[in-house]
N, C-alpha and C positions, 0 to 999 in steps of 0.2 A: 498650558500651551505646549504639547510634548515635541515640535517640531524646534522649539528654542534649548532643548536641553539634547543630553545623547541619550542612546536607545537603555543604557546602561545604568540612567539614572531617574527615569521618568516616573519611578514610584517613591522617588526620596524627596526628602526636605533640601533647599537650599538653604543655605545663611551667609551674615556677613556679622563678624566681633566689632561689636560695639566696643564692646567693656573698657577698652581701654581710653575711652572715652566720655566716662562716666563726670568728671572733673571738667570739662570742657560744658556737657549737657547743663549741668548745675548755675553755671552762668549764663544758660540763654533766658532772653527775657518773652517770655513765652505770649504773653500777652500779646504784646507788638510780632510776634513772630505770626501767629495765629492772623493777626490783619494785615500782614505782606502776602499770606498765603490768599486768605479770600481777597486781596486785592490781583492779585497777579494771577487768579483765576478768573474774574473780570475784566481782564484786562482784552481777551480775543472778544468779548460779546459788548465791551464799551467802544472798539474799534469796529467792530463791522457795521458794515452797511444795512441798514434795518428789511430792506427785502430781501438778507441772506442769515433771519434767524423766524425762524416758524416754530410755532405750536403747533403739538403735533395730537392726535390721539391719545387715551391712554387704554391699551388694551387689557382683557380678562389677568392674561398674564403677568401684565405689568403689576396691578392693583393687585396681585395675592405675592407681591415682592416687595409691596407698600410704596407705590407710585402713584402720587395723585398729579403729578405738572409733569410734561416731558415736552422738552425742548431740541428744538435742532439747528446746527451751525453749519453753514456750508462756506467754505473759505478754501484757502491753499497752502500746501506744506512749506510753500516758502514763506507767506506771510507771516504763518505762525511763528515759525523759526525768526524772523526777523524781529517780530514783533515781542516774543519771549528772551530773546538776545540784548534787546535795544533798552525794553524794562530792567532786566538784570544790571544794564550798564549805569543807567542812572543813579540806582538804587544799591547798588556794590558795596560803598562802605555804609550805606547805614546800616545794612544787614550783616556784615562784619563787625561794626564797631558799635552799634547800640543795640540790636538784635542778640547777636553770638558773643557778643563782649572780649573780639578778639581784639586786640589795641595793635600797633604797627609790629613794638618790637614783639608783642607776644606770637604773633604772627611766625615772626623768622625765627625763635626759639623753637615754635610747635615743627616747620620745617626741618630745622637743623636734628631735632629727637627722632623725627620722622625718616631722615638720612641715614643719624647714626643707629636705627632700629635695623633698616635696610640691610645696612653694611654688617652688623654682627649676625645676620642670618645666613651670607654666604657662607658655601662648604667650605671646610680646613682644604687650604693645598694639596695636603699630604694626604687627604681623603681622596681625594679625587680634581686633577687638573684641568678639568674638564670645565666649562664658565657656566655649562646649564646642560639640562635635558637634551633641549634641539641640538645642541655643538656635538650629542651623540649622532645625529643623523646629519650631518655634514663630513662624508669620507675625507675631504681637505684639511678641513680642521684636527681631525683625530689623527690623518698622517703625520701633520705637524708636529702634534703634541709626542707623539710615537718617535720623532726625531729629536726632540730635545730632551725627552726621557732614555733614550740611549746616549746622548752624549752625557748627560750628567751619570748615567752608569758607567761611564767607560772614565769618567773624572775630566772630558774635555769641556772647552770652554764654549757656550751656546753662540752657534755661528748664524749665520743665516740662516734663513728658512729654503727646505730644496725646493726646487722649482715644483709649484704646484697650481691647480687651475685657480682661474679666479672668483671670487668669491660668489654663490648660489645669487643668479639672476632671478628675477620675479616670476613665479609659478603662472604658468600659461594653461588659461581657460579653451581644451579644445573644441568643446561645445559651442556650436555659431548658431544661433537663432536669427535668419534674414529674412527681411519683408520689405519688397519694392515697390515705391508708390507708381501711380503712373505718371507719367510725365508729361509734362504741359506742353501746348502746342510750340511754344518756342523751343523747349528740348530737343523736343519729335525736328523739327526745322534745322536745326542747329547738327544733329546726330546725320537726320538725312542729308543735307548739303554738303558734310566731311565723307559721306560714304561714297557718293556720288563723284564727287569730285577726285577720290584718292585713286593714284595712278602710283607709277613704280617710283616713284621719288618722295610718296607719305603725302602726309598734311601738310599743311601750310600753317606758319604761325596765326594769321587771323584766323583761323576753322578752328585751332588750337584754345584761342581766345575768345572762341561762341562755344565752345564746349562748358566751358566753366559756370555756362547759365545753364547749363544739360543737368538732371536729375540724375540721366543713368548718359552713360557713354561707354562705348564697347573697349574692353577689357586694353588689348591691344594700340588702341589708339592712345589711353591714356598714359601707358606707358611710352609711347613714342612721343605725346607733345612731352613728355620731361625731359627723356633721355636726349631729343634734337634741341629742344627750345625752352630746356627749364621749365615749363609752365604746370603748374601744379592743376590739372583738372579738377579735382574733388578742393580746392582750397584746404588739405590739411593743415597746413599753416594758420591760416585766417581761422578756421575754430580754435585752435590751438588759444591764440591769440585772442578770441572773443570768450573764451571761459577763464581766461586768467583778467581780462577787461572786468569781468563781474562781479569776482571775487577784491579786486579794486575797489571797486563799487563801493560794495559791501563792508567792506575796511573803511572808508571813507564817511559812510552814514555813521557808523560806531563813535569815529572820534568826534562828530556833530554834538551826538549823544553825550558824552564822557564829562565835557562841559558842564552837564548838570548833576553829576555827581560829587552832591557837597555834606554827605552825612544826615540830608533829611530826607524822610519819607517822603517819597512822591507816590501818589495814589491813585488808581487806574483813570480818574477824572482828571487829574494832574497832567497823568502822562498822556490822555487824548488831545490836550493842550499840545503839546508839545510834537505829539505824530503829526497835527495838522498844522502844525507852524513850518516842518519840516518835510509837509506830502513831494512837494517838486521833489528831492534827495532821494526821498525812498521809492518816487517812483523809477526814477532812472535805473534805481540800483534794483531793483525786482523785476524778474524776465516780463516780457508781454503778458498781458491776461490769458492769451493762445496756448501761450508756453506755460503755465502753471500748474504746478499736480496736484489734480481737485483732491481734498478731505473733509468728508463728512464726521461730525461728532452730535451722536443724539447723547439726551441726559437725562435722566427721568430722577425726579425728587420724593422726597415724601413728605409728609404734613408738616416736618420742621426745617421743610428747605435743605437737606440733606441728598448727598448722591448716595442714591442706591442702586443706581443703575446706568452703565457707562457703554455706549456701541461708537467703533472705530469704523470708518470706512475711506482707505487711502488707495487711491488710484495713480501709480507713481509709472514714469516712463522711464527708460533705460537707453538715449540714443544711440550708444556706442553699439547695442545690440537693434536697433530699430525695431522694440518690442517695450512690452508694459506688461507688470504685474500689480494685483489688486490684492489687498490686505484685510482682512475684517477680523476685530477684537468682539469682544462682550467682556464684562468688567463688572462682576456683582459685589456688593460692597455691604455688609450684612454687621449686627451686634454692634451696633454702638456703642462705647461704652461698656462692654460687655465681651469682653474678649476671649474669644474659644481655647478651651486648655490648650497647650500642645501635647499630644501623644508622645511619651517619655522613649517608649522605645521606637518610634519612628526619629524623636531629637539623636537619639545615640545612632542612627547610619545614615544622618545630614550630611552634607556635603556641602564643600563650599562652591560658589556661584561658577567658581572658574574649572572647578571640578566635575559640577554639573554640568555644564555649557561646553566641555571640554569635544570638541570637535563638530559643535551646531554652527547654526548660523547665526547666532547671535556671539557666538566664543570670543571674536576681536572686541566686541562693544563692551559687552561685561568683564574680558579681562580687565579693558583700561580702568575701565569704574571701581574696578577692585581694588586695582593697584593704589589709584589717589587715595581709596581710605586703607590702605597699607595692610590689606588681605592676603596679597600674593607676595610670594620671593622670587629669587634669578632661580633659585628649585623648581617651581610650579611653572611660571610661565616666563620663556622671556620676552625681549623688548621685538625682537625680530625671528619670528621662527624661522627654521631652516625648511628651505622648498629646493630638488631639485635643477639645477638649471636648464636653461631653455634646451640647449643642445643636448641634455640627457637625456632630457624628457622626449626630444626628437629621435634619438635613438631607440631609446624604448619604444615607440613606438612605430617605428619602423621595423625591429625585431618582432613584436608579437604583430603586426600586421602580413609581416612577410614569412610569419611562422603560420600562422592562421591560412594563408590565399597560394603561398610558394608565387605570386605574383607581381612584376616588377612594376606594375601600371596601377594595381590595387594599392601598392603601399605607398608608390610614389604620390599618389593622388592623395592619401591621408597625410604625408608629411608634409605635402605643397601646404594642403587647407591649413592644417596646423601653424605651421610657419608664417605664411600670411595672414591669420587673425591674430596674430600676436605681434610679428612687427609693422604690419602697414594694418591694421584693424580699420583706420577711415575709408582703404579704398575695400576690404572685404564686404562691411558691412552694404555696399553698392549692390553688389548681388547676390541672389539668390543662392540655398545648398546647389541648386541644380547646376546654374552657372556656373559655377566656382567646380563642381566637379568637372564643367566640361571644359573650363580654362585651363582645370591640374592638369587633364586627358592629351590636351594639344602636347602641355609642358611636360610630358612624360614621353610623348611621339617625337619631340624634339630634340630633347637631350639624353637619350638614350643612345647606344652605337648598339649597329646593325644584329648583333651575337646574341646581344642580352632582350631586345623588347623590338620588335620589326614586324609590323601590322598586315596583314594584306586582304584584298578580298574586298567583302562588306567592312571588315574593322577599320582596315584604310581608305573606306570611301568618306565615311563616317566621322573619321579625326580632321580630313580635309575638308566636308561640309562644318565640323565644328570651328577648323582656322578660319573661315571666310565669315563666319557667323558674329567668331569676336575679335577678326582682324591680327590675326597672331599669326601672318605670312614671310613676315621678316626679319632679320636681326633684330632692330631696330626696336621693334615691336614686341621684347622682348626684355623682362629681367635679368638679364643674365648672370649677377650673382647670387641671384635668388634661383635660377635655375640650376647651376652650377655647384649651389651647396646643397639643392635637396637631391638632386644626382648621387651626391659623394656618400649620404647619411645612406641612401637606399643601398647602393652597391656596396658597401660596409656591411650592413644588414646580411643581403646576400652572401658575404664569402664569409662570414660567420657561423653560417647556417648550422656547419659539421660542429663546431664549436658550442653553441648552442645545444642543440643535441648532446654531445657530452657531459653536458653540465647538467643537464636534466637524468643526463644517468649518473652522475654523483649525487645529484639532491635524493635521488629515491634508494642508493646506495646507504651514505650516509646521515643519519638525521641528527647526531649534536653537532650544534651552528658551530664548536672548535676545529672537531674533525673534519666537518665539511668545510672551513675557508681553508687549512690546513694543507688539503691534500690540492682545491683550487688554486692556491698562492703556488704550491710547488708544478701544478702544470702550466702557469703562466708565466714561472720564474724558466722553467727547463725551454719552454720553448721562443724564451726571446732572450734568455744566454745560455743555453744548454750549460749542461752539467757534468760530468764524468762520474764512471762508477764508483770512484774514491769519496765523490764530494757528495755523491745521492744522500748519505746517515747524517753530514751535517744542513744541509738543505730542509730536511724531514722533521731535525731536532728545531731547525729555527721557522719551519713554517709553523710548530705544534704551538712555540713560544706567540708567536703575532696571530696565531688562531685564541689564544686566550686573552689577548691583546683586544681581540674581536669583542669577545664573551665582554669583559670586564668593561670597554667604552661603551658598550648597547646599556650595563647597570650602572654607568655613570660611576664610575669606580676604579678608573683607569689611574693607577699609579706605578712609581717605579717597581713595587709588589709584582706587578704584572708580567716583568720582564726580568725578575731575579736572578732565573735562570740563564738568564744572555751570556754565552762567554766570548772573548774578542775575535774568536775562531768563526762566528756567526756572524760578526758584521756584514764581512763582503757579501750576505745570501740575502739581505734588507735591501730591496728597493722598492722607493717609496711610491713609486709613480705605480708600480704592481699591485702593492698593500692598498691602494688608494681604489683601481680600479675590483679588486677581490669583493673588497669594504663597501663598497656601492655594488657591487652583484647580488652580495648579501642583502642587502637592503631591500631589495628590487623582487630579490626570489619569490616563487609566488608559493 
């Protein structure tokens, strides 16, 4: 499946080291291992409903892959999950302790070797201070460390850390895929009555309070029942609150379960007991039938009851995006018994899982899997990659938008959407691309002064048909910190512009990344404390030093080596807050 791997490793082997595990295999009891598996593979087609498993055909096809039975399951991803979760729970220590023959304390030993493996794999200090890969692409962090490596050069005592931003907020997805149902005659009722009714003093709290039964309500109003009367139109709170209810739920069924984990086999007929002893519980805890993400699984056998043939078909929803995507596997399963060499020299350019997967979409799932069987180090992968934060990422793209368009209502319009599916995403997802460009449109009409962006004509007939459209005529009706911060990012943008430009005539100037942050640290040091012509050769010597400074944290290699040459006459030309922004230009360069 080459969309699970990167583009770079779709022709290789993956793997995972057993080996070190060869002492642990030796004591499973394979027998009983062997009957937890075909039990807990029966366990989805001993719980369904008998009108949701058919016999299917077996086509030409099938039968020259040796399929003589082919079955099909139709259920839901949450069942399963539920229902593979709840058996696991039962059945947890007998498959640890009679199964794997892991006893309690061997348990916390195999942990404690598995720590101290961990911890002897981190880099020496003095290699590199760096805690991982990603802490290379965190400009904050490498400033930091770029400060305490100068103080222990200069023999002082490690002081505080200089003020520097806070630490990389969660990477914001600015792709919005929206889809507006329509709305029920009480909505349509509800929306028209507030429309009708609003005069120059707004809504009223009760119009505020029929809106809430609204599927869609105009952009501006819902802003005004908050900002007047508190009142949450779209209930983000109450979802909020109902997916942490379920996850309750869910916690709750488990410990029902837990109960009967007493080191015996329970056996998919066992645990059917047990599902139907406990249906009220799990049905509470499982969304509606409505709410379910259907999953189809065919299975096609051969004459010894064996799969040889596995098809996936998962139809899963996404409601934060108000969109769904569909998944289909195929799964051939071949040589019994018989197991195909592995090509020696495709073994010798294997890669491991996290290697492979290393920027897919599966990369967070298999990194974890890796780590539990102690695949990966703080080298390879860590625990939190560095992304980013939101307000960089808003800059950036307010730069190449407003490099791209020279437009203050083009970029402003990408910063608003941006900004808004990321921190209010329940009231985005309400409307449409089209809406949302024409709510940025008003918000760009608005918070603009007259010099920079001032409409007239058809453009201003058209921004005031769009205020009346989605009610965006008043203060009130109005984000205003949310308008007021995509203002500030856009008009930043703008007086940049020349700045920008310059930098593009150093990148195509200069091409080693030393010389290039080098000569950028020195124009962004001269013009926010200027320099004199005495101080230019030491300015030049100490941006050449933090331009290698550069080089050596991107190779994870940053140590006092790096800065040897510092003498005390360089300090005052270090500042951090400069190095920090350089160090992220670098980053960003395209």
């Amino acid at each position: 499946m080459p969309y699970l791997v990167n583009k770079e490793n779709q022709n290789n082997l993956a793997y995972l080291d057993f080996s070190k595990y060869q002492a642990m295999f030796k004591q499973v009891d394979y027998k009983k291992f062997a009957e937890y598996v075909k039990a807990s593979s029966a366990v989805y087609y001993r719980l369904a409903d008998q009108n949701n498993i058919q016999a299917l055909s077996v086509s030409a096809a099938d039968r020259n892959l040796g399929v003589v039975e082919k079955i099909r399951l139709k259920t839901s991803i949450e069942e399963l999950i539920l229902q593979a979760n709840l058996y696991s729970k039962v059945n947890e220590k007998y498959l640890m302790q009679s199964i794997l023959n892991i006893k309690e304390q061997n348990l916390e030993k195999l942990i404690a070797d598995e720590t101290n493996a961990v911890s002897k794999t981190k880099p020496d200090a003095a290699a590199s201070i760096l805690a991982s890969k990603d802490s290379a692409d965190d400009a904050s962090v490498v400033s930091q460390q770029l400060y305490r490596l100068v103080n222990q050069h200069f023999g002082v005592e490690d002081e505080a850390d200089p003020k520097v931003s806070d630490a990389a907020q969660q990477a914001m997805d600015a792709a919005k895929a929206g889809i507006v149902t329509d709305d029920s005659e009480s909505a349509d009722a509800a929306a028209d009555a507030a429309s009708s009714s609003e005069d120059e003093q707004g809504l009223t709290e009760a119009q505020c309070t029929a809106l809430q039964n609204a599927q869609q309500a105009a952009y501006g109003d819902a802003q005004y029942c908050e900002s007047i009367y508190d009142i949450d139109v779209f209930n983000a709170k109450k979802a909020e609150s109902g997916f942490l209810s379920y996850v309750e739920k869910l916690q709750s069924v488990e410990k029902e379960f837990a109960v009967y984990d007493e080191n015996q086999f329970v056996d998919d007929q066992a645990f059917k007991a047990l599902w139907i002893k406990h249906q009220a519980e799990i049905e509470k805890a499982l969304p509606p039938q409505d709410k379910r993400n259907p999953f189809t699984m065919d299975i096609g056998l051969d004459a010894q009851g064996r799969a040889v043939k596995i098809d996936y078909d998962l139809n899963y929803a996404l409601p934060e995006l108000k969109s769904r995507f569909n998944l289909k596997a195929d799964m051939l399963i071949s040589n019994y018994g018989q197991a195909t060499p592995i090509d020696q020299a495709q073994l010798k350019r294997a890669k491991t899982w996290a290697e492979a997967s290393k920027g897919s979409m599966l990369e967070q799932a298999i990194g974890s899997f890796s780590e539990k069987l102690g695949q990966t180090g703080i080298q390879e992968r860590s625990a939190e990659p560095y992304t980013l934060s939101l307000e960089d990422q808003l800059k950036i793209i307010a730069e190449q938008r407003y490099d791209a368009t020279h437009s203050y209502e083009q970029t402003f319009k990408a910063v608003f959407i941006a900004k808004l599916i990321e921190n209010k995403a329940e009231i985005a997802q309400r409307y449409t691309s089209q809406e949302l460009q024409e709510i940025a449109a008003v918000y760009a009409y608005w918070y603009a002064t007259d010099d920079i962006y001032n409409p007239q004509g058809k453009a201003l007939k058209s921004i005031e048909a769009l205020q009346k459209k989605h009610h965006l005529e008043q203060d009130d009706q109005f984000d205003d910190k949310l308008g007021q911060a995509v203002n500030r990012i856009v008009n930043d943008a703008m007086h940049g512009d020349k700045d920008r430009q310059a930098w593009k005539n150093l990148q195509a100037q200069y091409k080693q990344p030393q010389q290039l942050f080098a000569q950028q640290y020195q124009v962004q040091f001269e013009r926010a404390n200027g320099v004199s012509s005495e101080e230019k050769p030491l300015l030049a010597q100490t941006a050449t030093i933090l331009g290698q400074v550069y080089v050596d944290a991107r190779k994870n290699q940053l140590s006092e080596k790096s800065i040897k040459s510092l003498k005390i006459e360089h300090n005052e030309f270090i500042d951090y807050e400069i190095f920090k922004e350089v160090y992220l230009k670098m980053l960003t360069a395209k």
